[in-house]
C-alpha positions as CSV (number, residue, x, y, z in Angstrom):
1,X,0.0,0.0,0.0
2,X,1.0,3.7,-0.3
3,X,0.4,4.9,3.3
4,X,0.0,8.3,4.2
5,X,2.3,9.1,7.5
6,X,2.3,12.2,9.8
7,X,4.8,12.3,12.2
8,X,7.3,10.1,10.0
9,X,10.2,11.5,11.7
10,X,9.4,11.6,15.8
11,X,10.7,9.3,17.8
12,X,7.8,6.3,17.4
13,X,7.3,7.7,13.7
14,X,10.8,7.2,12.8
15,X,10.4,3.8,13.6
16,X,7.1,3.4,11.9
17,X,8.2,4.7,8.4
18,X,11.2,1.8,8.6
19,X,8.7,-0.8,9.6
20,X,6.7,-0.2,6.8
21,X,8.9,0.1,4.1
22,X,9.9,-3.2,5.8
23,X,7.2,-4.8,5.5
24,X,7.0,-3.7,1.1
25,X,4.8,-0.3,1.6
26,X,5.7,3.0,-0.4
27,X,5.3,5.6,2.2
28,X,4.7,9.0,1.8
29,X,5.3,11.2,5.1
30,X,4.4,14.7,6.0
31,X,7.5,17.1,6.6
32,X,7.7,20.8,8.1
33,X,11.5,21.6,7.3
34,X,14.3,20.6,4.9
35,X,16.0,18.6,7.8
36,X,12.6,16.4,8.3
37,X,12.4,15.9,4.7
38,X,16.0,15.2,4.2
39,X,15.2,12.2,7.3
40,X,12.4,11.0,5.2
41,X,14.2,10.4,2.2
42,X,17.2,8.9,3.4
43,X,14.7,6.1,5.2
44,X,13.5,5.6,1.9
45,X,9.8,7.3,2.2
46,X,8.4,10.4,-0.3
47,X,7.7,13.6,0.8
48,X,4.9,15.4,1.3
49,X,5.4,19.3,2.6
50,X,3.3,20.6,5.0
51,X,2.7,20.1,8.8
52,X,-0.5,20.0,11.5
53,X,-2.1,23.1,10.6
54,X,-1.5,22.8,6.5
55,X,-5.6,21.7,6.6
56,X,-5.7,21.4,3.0
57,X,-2.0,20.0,2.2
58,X,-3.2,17.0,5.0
59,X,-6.3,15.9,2.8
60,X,-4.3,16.1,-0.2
61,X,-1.6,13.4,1.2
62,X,-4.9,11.5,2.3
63,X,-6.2,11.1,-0.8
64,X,-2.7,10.7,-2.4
65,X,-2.7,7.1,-0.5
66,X,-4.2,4.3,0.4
67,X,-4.4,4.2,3.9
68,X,-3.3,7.0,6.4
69,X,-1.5,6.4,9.9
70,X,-1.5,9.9,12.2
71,X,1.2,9.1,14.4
72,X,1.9,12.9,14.7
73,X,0.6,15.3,17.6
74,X,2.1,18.6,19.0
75,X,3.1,17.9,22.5
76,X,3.2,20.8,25.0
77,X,2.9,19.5,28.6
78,X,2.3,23.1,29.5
79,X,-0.5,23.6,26.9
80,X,-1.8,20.5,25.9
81,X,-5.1,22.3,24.9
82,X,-2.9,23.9,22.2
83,X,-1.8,20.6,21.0
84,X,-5.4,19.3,21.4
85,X,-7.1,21.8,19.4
86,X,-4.3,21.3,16.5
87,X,-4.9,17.5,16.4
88,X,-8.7,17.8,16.6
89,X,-8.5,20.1,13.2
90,X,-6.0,17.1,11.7
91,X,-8.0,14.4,12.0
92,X,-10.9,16.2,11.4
93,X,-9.3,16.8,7.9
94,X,-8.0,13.6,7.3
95,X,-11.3,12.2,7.8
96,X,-12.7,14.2,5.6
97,X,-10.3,13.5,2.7
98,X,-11.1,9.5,3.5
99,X,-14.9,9.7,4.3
100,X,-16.6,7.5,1.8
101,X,-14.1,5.4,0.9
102,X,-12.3,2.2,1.4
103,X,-9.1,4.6,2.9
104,X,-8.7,2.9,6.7
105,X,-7.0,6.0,9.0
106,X,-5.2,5.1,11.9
107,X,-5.3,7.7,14.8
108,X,-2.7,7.5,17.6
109,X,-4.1,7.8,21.0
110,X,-2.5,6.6,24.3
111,X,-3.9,4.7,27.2
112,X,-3.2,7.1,29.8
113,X,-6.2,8.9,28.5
114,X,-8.2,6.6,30.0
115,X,-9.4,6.2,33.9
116,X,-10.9,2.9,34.7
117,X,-11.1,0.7,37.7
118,X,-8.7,-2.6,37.0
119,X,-7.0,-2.8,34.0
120,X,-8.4,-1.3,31.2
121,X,-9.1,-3.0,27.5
122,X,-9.8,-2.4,23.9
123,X,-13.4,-2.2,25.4
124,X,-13.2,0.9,27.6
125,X,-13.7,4.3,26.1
126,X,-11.7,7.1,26.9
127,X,-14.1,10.1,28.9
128,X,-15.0,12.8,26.6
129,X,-14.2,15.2,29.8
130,X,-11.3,15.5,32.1
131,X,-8.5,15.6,29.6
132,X,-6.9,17.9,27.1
133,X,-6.2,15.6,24.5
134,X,-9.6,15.3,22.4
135,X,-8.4,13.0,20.1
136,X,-10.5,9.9,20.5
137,X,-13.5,11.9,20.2
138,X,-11.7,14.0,17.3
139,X,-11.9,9.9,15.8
140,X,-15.3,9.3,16.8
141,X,-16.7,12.3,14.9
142,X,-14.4,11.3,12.0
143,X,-16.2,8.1,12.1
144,X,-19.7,9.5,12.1
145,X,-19.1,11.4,9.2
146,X,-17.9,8.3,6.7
147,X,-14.4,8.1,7.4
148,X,-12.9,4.4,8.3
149,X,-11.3,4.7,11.3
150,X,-9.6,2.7,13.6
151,X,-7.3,4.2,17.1
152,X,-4.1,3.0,18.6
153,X,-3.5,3.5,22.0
154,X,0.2,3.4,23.0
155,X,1.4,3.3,26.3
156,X,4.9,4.7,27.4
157,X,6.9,4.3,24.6
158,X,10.9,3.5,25.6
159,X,13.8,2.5,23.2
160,X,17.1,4.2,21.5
161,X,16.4,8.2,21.0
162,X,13.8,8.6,23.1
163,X,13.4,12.5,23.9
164,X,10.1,12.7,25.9
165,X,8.7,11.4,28.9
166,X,11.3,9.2,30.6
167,X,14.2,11.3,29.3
168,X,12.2,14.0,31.5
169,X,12.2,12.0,34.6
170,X,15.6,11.4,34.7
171,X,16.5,14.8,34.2
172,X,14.5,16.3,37.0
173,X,16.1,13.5,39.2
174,X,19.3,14.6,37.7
175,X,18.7,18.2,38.6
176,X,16.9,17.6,41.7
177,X,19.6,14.8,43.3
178,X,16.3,12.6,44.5
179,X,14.5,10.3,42.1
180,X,10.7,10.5,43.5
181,X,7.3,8.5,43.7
182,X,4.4,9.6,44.8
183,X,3.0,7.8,48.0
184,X,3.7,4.1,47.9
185,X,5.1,4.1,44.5
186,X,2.3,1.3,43.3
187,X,0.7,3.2,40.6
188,X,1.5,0.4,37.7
189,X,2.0,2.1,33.9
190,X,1.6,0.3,30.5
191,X,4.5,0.5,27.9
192,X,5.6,-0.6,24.8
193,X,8.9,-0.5,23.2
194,X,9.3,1.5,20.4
195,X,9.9,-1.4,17.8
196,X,7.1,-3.3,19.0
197,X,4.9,-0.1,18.6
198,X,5.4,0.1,15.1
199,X,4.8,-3.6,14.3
200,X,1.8,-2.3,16.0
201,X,0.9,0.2,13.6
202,X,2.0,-1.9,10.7
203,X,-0.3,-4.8,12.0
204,X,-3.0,-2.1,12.4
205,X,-3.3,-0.5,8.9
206,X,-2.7,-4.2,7.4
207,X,-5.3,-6.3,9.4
208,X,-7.3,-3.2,11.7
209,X,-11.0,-3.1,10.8
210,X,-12.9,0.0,11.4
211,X,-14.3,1.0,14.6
212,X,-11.9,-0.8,16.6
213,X,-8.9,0.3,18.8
214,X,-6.6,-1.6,19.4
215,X,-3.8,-1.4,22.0
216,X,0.1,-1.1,21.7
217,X,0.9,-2.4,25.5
218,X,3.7,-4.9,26.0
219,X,3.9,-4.5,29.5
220,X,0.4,-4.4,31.2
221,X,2.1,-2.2,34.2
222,X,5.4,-1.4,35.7
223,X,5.4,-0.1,38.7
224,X,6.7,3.4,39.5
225,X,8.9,2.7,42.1
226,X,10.6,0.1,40.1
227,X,11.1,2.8,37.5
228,X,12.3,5.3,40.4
229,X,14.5,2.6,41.6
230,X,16.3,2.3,38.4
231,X,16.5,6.0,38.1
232,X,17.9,6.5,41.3
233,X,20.5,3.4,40.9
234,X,22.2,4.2,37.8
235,X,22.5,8.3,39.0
236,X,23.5,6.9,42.4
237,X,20.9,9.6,44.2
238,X,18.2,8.8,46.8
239,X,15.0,6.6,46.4
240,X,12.0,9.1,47.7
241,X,8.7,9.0,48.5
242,X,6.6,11.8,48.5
243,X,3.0,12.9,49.2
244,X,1.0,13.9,46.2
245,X,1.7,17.9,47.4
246,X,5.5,17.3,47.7
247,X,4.7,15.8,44.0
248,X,3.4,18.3,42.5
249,X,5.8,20.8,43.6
250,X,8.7,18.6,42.5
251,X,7.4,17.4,38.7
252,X,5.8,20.4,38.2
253,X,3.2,19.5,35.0
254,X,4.8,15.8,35.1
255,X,3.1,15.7,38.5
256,X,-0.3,14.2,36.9
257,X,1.1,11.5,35.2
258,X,3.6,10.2,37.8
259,X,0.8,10.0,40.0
260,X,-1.5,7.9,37.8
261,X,-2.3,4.6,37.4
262,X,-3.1,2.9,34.1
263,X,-2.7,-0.8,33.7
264,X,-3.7,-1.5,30.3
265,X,-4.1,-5.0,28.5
266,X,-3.2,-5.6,24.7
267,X,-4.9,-9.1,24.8
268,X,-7.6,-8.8,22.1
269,X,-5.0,-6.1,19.9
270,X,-2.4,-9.5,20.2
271,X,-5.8,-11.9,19.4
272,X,-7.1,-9.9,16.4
273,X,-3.8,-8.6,14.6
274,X,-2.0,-11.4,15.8
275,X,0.7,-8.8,17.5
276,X,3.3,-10.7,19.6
277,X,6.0,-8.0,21.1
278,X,9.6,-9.1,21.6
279,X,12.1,-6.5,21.9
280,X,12.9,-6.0,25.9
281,X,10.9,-4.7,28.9
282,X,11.4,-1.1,29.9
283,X,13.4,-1.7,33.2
284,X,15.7,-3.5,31.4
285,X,16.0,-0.7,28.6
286,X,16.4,1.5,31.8
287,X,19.0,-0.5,32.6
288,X,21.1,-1.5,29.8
289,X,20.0,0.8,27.6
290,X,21.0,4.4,26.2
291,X,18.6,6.2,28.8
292,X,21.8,7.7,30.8
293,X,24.0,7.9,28.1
């Protein structure tokens, strides 16, 4: 197929574009600057000029492919409505461009957006409320006006050049000469390694049916403290545990999601696409990994 990428060049997207030129797809992947485009090429992938807010340029890579993967969304932990309001317009577009047509699009979503007692499942529907990323129901109206659309909901995402959420964490223990957890330390959080998500994807937009979402989850929940643990091992600082108002002092806008709990199964994702991950857990990428250089 020729699939049409946005975010070919983050982190997971980077991945993405070289799993499915893997796997015998021509893709063609959005690009804001030379130095993206120049990225694209050299993996092998066509480029399409534009970025997030290029409405019109987004439907026209739609409906220059056969299937569309958004992988892409502006993160800003200080404004995430910012980032919400862009990705609500995006997929709004590229639904538009696919509505009334076989085109499947593949919206990216992640599993701490949802909030449910236990561990949550392809099942469980993200509230429509509470948080600032809108992109599920961004999806769900794409759906309800003819486009074919199915979500993926990552969880942590670790592997080789990581620049987000985990890189964060250790810096702020770096700076801060503690690595923290808040109360007990048993919130549990699902992840995926970054190779395994983009099978995921791949899987998704060669197998995915409409209407469903599907789950990128390797691991259903680590625990935070383990991850603390690691942190405050390999920088040889203390192991802390702090109150949720200590916590939000020291993480600052991190403070919501250290302090949350999301275990998050993959078991009918693995079932239906028949996704199996394999690269290693993330305390062991902690560990022997790239994560402090």
């Amino acid at each position: 197929m020729r699939i049409f990428v946005t975010g070919g060049t983050g982190f997971v997207g980077a991945e993405l574009v070289a799993e499915l030129i893997r796997g015998g797809h021509h893709v063609l992947g959005l690009a804001r600057s030379d130095a993206s485009a120049q990225r694209l090429r050299s993996a092998g992938a066509e480029v399409h000029a534009g970025d997030l807010t290029d409405l019109e340029g987004l439907r026209r890579g739609a409906l220059a492919a056969d299937a569309v993967i958004h992988a892409a969304f502006e993160l800003d932990l200080s404004d995430w409505a910012k980032g919400g309001e862009i990705d609500r317009r995006a997929i709004a577009a590229l639904g538009s461009a696919v509505a009334g047509t076989e085109r499947l699009l593949v919206v990216s979503s992640g599993a701490f957006a949802l909030d449910v007692a236990g561990t949550a499942t392809e099942e469980d529907v993200a509230p429509t409320g509470g948080h600032p990323r809108v992109t599920e129901a961004a999806a769900d109206d794409a759906s309800t006006h003819g486009a074919k659309v199915a979500l993926l909901r990552l969880g942590v995402v670790h592997g080789d050049g990581d620049r987000h959420f985990l890189p964060a964490l250790i810096a702020l223990a770096r700076e801060k000469r503690i690595s923290a957890y808040v109360g007990d330390g048993a919130q549990r959080w699902p992840v995926v390694h970054v190779r395994d998500a983009a099978e995921a994807y791949r899987l998704a937009i060669e197998r995915g049916v409409a209407g469903a979402r599907y789950h990128a989850i390797a691991e259903e929940g680590v625990s935070v403290k383990e991850i603390a643990s690691v942190i405050a091992r390999k920088l040889d600082i203390p192991l802390v545990s702090q109150s949720p108002a200590e916590a939000a002092a020291h993480f600052g806008v991190l403070a919501r999601f250290v302090s949350a709990s999301r275990p998050t199964s993959s078991a009918r994702t693995r079932k239906e696409l028949g996704w199996q991950p394999r690269q290693r857990g993330l305390l062991e990428e902690l560990d022997g990994g790239s994560y402090f250089g």
